[in-house]
C-alpha positions as CSV (number, residue, x, y, z in Angstrom):
1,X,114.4,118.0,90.0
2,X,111.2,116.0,91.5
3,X,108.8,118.0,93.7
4,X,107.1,116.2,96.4
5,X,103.0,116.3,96.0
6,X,100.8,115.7,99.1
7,X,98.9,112.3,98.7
8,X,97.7,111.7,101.8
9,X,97.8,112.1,106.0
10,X,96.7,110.0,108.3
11,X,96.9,110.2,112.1
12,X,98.4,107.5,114.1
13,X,99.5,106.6,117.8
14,X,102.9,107.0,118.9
15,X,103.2,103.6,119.9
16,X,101.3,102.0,116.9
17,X,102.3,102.5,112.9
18,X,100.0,99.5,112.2
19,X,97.6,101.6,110.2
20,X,100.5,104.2,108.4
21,X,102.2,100.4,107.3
22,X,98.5,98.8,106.5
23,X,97.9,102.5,104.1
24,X,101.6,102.8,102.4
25,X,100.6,99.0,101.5
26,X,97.2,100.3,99.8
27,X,99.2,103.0,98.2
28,X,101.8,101.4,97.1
29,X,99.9,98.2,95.4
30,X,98.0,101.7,93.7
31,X,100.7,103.2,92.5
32,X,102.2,99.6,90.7
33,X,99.1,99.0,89.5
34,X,98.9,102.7,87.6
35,X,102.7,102.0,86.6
36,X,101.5,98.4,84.5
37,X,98.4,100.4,82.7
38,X,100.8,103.3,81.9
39,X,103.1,100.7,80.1
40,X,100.2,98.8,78.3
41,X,99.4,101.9,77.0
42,X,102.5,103.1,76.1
43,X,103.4,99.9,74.5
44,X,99.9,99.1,72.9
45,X,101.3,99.7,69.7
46,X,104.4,97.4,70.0
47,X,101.5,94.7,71.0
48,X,99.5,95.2,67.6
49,X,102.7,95.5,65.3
50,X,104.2,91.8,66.7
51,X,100.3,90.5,67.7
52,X,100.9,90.0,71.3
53,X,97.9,89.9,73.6
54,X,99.8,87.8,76.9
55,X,102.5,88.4,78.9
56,X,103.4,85.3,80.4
57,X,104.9,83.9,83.2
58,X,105.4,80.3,84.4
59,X,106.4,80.2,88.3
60,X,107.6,77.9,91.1
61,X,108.4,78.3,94.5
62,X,107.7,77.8,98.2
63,X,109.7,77.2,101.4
64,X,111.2,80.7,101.1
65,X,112.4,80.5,97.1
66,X,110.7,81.3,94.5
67,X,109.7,83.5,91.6
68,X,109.0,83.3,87.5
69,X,111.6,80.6,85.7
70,X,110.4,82.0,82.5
71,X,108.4,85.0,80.8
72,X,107.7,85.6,77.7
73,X,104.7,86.7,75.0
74,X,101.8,84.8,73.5
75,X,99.6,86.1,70.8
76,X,95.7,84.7,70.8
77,X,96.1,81.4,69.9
78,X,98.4,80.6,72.7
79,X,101.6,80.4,70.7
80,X,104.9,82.0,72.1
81,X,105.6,85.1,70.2
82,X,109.4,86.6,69.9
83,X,109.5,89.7,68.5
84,X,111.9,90.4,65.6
85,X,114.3,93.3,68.0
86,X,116.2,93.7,64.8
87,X,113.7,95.3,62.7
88,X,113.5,98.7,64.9
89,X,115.0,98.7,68.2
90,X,112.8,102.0,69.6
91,X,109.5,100.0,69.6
92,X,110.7,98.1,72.3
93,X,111.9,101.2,74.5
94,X,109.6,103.8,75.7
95,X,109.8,106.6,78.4
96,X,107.6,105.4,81.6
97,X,106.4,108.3,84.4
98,X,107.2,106.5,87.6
99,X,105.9,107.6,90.8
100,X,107.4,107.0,93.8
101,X,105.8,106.9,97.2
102,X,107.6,108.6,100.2
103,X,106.4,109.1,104.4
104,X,107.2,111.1,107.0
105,X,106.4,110.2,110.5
106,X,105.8,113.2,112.7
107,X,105.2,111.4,116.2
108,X,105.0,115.0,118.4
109,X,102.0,115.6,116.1
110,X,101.2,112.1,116.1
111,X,100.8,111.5,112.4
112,X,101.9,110.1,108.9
113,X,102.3,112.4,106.0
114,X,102.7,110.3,102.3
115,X,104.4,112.4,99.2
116,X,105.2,111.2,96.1
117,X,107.4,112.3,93.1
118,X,107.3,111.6,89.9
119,X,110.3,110.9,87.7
120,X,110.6,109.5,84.2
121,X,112.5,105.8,83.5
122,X,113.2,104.6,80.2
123,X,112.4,100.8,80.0
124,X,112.5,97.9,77.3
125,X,109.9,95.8,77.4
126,X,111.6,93.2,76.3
127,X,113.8,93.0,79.6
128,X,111.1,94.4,82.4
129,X,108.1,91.4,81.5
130,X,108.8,89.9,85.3
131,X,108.2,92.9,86.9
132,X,105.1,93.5,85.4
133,X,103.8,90.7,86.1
134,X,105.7,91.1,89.3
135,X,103.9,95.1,90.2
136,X,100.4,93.9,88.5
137,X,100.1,91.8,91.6
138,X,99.7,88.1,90.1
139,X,101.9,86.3,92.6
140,X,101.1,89.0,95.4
141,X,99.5,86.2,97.7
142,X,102.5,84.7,97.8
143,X,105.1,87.4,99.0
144,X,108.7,86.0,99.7
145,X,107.2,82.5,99.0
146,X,107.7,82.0,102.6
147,X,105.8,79.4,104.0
148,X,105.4,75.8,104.6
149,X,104.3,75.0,100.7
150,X,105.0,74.6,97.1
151,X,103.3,76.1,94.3
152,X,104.0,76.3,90.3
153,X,101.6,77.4,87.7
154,X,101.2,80.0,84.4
155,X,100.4,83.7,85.0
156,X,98.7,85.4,82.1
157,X,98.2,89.1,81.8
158,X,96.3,90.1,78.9
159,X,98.2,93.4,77.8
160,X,94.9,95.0,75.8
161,X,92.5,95.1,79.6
162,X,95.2,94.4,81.9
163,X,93.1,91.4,83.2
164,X,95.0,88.0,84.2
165,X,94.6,84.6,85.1
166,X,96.5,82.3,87.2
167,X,96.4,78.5,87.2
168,X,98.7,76.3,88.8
169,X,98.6,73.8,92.1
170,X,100.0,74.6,95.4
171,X,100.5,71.9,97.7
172,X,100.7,72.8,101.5
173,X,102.2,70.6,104.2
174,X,100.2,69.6,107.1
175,X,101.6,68.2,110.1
176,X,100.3,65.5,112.0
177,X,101.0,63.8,115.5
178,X,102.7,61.1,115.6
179,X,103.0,59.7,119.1
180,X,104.1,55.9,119.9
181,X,105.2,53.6,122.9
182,X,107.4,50.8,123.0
183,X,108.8,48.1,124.9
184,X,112.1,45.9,124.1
């Protein structure tokens, strides 16, 4: 059974949950962010034993699609690493604390409450590397990919300092007038 802990209140206008949306935003992004470290660390061991020091994701998208096409590891030298799973198949499964994030609008009292609970998940790493990359916020500028653009590129996320690095091109549509006259 998950109890719900106070995070936070905030007061807001009846009319207006621009700010209760703008914080559950902060709070949420937070709350990811925790979730990837506590995996890192959790996993940091996995990491040495198979030399791994990137996750890796190569993306595409724009015009309302898009996502990762591919994930996968890299050690320091830049070489894809694929760990052997048969060798022991617990190093690639760990229990993760996730918290979750729940509000409560009161608008007689004119305010936002925000709870969380906290349950446990189990994950593999070997089948959850997009949503880290996902929850660590590397594509977060993007959103839905919505948007008159394309984009593609590599996403690294260096699992020791939880530090990454995107490179890629994005290539955005402008529109121009194009008025004409004619006569037959």
């Amino acid at each position: 059974m998950s109890t719900l802990k106070l995070i936070k209140e905030i007061k807001t206008n009846n009319t207006d949950y621009l700010v209760a949306s703008t914080e559950l935003d902060n709070l949420t992004t937070e709350t990811n962010k925790k979730y990837i470290k506590d995996v890192l660390n959790k996993f940091r061991e996995f990491f040495i034993k198979f030399k791994i020091q990137y996750i890796v994701g190569e993306f595409s998208g724009g015009h309302d699609e898009g996502g990762f096409d591919s994930t996968y590891f890299e050690n320091d030298n830049n070489k894809e690493i694929i760990p052997d799973t048969s060798v022991n198949k617990d190093s690639f499964i760990e229990w993760i604390n996730v918290e979750n994030i729940h509000t409560f609008e009161n608008e007689k009292q004119k305010k936002t409450t925000f709870y969380s609970t906290l349950t446990s998940k189990k994950i593999n790493i070997l089948e959850e590397l997009e949503d880290i990359l996902y929850n660590a916020g590397c594509l977060e500028e993007y959103g839905s990919f919505a948007g008159e653009f394309s984009v593609n590129g590599t996403v690294k996320l260096n699992v020791f300092n939880g530090k990454w690095k995107r490179n890629g091109q994005e290539i955005i549509e402008s529109y121009q007038n194009n008025n004409d006259e004619g006569e037959i």
